[in-house]
C-alpha positions in Angstrom: 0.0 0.0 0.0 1.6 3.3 -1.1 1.9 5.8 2.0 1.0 9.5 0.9 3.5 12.2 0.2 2.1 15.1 2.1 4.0 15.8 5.7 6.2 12.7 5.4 9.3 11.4 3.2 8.1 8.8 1.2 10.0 6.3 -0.6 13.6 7.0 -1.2 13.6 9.9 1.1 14.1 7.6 4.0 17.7 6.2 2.5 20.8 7.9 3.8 23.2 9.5 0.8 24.0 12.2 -0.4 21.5 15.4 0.2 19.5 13.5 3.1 18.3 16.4 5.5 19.5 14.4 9.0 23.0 14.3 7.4 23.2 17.9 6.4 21.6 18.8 9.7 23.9 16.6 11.5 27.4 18.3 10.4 26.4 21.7 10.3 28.2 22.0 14.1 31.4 20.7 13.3 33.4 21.4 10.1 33.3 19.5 7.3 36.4 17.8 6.5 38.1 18.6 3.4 38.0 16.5 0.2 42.0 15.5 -0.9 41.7 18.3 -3.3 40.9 21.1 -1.1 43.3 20.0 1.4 45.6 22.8 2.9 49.2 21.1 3.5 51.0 24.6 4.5 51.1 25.6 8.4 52.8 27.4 10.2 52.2 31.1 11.5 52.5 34.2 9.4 52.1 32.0 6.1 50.5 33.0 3.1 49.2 31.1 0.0 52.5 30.9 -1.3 53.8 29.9 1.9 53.0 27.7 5.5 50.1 28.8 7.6 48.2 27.8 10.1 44.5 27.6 10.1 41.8 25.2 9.8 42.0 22.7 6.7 45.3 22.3 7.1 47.3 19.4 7.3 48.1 17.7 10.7 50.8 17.9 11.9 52.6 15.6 14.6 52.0 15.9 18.2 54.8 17.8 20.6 55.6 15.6 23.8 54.2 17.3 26.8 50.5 18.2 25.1 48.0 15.9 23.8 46.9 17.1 20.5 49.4 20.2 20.5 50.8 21.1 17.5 54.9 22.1 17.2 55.6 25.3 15.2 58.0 25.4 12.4 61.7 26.8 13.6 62.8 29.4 11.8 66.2 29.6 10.2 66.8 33.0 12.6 66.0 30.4 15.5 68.4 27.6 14.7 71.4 29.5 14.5 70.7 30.8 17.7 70.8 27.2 19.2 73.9 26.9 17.5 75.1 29.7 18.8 74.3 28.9 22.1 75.7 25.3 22.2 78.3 26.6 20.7 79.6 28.8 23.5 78.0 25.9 26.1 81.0 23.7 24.5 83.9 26.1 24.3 85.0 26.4 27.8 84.9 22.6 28.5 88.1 21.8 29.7 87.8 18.1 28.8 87.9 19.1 24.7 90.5 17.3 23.1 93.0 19.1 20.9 94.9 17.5 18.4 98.6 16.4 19.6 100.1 19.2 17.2 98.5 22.2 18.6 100.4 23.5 21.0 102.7 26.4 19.1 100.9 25.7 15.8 101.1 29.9 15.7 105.1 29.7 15.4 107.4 29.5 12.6 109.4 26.8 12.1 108.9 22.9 11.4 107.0 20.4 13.8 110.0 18.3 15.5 108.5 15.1 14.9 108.6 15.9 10.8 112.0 17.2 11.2 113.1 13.4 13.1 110.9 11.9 10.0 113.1 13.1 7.6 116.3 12.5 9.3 115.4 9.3 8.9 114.0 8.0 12.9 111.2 6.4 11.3 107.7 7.3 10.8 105.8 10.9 12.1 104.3 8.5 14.8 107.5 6.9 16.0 109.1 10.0 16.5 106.1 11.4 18.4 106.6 8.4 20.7 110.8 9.5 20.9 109.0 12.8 22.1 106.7 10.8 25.0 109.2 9.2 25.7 111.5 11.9 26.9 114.6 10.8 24.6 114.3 14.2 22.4 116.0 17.3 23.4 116.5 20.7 22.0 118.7 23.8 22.8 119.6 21.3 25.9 115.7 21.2 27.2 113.8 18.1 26.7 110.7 18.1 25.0 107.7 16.4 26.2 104.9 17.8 24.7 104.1 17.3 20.7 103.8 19.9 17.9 107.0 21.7 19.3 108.4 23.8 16.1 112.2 23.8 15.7 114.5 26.0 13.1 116.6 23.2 11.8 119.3 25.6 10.7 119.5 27.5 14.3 118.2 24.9 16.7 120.0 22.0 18.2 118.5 18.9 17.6 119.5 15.6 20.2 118.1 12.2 20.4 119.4 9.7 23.2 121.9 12.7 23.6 123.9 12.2 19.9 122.7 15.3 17.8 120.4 14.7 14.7 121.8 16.2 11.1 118.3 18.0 10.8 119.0 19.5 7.5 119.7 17.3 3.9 123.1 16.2 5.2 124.2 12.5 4.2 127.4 10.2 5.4 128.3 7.1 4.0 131.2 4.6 4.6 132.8 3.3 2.1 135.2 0.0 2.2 137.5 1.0 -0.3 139.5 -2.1 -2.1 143.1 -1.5 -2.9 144.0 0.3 -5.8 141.5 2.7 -5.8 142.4 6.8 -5.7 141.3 9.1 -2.8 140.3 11.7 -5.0 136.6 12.6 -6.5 138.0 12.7 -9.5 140.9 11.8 -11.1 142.3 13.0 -14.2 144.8 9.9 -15.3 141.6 8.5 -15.3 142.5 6.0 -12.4 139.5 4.4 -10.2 138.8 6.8 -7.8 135.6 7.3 -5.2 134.0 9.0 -7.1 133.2 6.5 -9.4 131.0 4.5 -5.9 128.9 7.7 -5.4 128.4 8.9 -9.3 124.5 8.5 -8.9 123.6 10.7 -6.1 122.1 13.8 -6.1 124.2 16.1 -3.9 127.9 16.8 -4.4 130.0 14.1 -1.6 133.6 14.6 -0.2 135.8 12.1 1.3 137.0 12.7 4.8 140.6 12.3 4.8 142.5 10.0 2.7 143.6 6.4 2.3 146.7 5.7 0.0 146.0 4.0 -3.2 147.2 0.6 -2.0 145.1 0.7 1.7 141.8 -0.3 1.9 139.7 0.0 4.4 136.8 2.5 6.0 137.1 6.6 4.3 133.9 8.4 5.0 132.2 10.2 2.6 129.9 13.0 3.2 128.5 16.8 2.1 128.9 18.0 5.7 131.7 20.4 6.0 132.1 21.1 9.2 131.9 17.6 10.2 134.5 16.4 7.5 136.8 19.3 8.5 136.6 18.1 12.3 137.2 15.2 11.8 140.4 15.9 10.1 141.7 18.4 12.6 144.5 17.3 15.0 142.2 19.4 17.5 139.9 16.7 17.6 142.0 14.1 17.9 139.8 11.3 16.2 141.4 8.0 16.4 141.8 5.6 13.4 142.4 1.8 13.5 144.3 -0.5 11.3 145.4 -4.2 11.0 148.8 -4.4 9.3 150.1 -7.7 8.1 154.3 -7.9 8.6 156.7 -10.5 8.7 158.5 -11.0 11.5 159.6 -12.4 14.7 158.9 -9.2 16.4 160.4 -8.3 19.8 158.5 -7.4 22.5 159.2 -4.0 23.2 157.7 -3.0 19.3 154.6 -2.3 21.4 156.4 0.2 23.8 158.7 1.7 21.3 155.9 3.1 18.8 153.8 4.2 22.1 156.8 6.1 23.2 157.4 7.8 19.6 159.3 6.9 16.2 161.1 9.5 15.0 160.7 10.5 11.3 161.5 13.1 8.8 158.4 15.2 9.8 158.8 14.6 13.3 157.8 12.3 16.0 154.7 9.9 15.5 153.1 8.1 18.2 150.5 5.3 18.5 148.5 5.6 21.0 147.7 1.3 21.2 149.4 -2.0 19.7 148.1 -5.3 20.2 149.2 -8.6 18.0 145.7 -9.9 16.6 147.3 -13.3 14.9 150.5 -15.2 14.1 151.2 -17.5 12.1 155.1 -18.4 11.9 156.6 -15.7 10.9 153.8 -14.0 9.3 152.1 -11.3 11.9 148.7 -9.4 12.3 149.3 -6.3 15.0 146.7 -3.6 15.0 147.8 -0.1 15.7 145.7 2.9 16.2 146.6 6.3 16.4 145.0 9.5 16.1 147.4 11.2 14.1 146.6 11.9 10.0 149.7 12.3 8.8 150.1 10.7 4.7 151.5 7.0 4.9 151.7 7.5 9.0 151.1 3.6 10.2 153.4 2.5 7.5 156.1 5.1 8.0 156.2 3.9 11.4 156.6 0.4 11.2 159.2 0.5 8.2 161.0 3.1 10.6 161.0 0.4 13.3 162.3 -2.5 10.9 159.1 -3.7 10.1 157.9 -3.0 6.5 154.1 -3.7 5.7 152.7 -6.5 2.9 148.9 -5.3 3.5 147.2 -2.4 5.5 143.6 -1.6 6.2 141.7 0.4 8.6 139.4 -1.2 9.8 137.9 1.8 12.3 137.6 5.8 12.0 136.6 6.6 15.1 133.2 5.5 16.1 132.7 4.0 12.5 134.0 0.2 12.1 134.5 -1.8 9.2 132.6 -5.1 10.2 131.2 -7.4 8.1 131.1 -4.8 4.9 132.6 -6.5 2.0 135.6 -4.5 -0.6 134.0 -2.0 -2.4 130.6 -1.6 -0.7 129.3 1.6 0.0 126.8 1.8 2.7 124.9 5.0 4.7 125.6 5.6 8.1 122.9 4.6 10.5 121.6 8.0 13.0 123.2 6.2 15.7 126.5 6.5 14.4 126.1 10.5 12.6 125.8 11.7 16.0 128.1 9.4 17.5 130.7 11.2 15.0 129.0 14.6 15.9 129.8 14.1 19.7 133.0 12.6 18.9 134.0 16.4 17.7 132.1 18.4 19.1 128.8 18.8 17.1 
């Protein structure tokens, strides 16, 4: 039976959808909420259509701790650098900030002193920062304990273990020269001279003193001057070993009488120790060392004293021995033994 129109919905008006007068009566005390299209997804105060804002239809935005439902407001860029600012200056007074190792006198001139022991050769930057911990590196006389200390390799004086370090480009090598070979650099008969050991390095060498063309034996080569000259100068006093093969029998006062002085056409010449190494019949090893540079000096001597020498070599100049190092090799000089040779004269 069909109900009448008049006073009541009839038919389809009694369906909910779209247009139904309980639903349009129903939200008009809220908002409506937004289709996707007409969504809003700029907040923020102060914002405009080409910018955030804040307002209703926006989007939502998360929740700040401390407020159910409460909104937190975009920082400005103002804002954040004043934080930064502020933790800034909260962290630079903090006395537990560590600095690098190598900023203490980073404002001075000079070089660090560990890069200075790196390139002398005491290993790497590190292990020569541990030299410093370890109290074993001095300069001027003061020893150095804390890192990044800047030195003036051409003024400063530079000790490790208490030898001095050759802080600038300096090199020193020992050679064991074989007999026949010249003294000399160079040699214009065209001989074999030492020169021809050291023709591939890059800095002009020097010998230090001289061996005659039939000794072998240690003769130091080096571009230090100073050292060289020292080490040369009867000031100095640097005393030089060799083992001298002669044929004897030999008395027993030979010893005594070369301590005590042989006279010879320049004038006495002492030795300042003897000592017979081997015999073998009549065939005799002594070693003499003296500290006197005078040309032909050990052999002078003994031919003075009756005893004429088959074969010399030195075997020691000063703190530099021959050892194990075969005719003819040329080898560098450890650090150990540069500033053993420094303190020998004075460096």
């Amino acid at each position: 039976m069909r109900s009448s129109g008049s006073g009541k919905s009839g038919g389809r008006g009694n369906y909910r959808g779209a247009g139904n007068d309980r639903d349009q009566k129903q939200g008009q005390g809220r908002p409506r909420k937004p289709r996707p299209e007409e969504r809003r997804y700029d907040v923020g105060p102060g914002a405009t259509k080409d910018g955030p804002k804040s307002g209703r239809g926006g989007a939502k935005p998360s929740p700040q701790k401390g407020g159910r439902g409460r909104t937190a407001p975009a920082r400005s860029r103002e804002y954040e650098t004043r934080i930064e600012e502020r933790n800034r200056e909260r962290y630079a007074g903090k006395k537990d900030v560590k600095l690098p190792k190598t900023f203490p006198g980073a404002e001075q001139e000079g070089e660090r002193l560990q890069k200075v022991l790196a390139r002398a050769g005491y290993g790497s930057r590190r292990a020569c920062e541990e030299l410093i911990e370890q109290a074993r590196v001095e300069v001027n006389g003061e020893i150095v304990l804390e890192q990044g200390r800047r030195v003036d390799p051409e003024k400063d004086e530079v000790k490790v273990d208490g030898l001095t370090v050759a802080t600038q480009s300096y090199q020193f090598f020992s050679l064991n020269k074989p007999a026949g070979v010249v003294s000399t650099m160079e040699d214009p008969e065209g001989r074999q001279c030492l020169g021809d050991y050291v023709t591939n390095r890059e800095t002009r060498l020097f010998h230090v003193g001289r061996l005659d063309t039939e000794t072998e034996g240690v003769i130091l080569l080096t571009n230090h001057g100073e050292l060289a000259h020292r080490l040369t100068h009867p000031k100095y006093g640097v005393k030089k070993t060799y083992l001298a093969h002669i044929v004897g029998p030999i008395p027993r006062d030979l010893g005594k009488r070369l301590k005590d002085g042989i006279q010879l056409e320049d004038g006495y010449a002492r030795a300042d120790h003897f000592r017979v190494v081997e015999q073998t019949g009549k065939n005799y090893l002594v070693e003499v060392t003296l500290h006197e540079g005078r040309k032909h000096i050990v052999r002078r001597m003994l031919a003075e004293a009756g005893f004429p020498v088959d074969k010399l070599v030195r075997t020691a100049f000063g703190p530099i021995t021959l050892g194990d190092q075969k005719s003819g090799w040329l080898r560098r000089l450890s650090n150990t033994e540069v500033g053993m040779l420094m303190q020998e004269v004075d460096l």
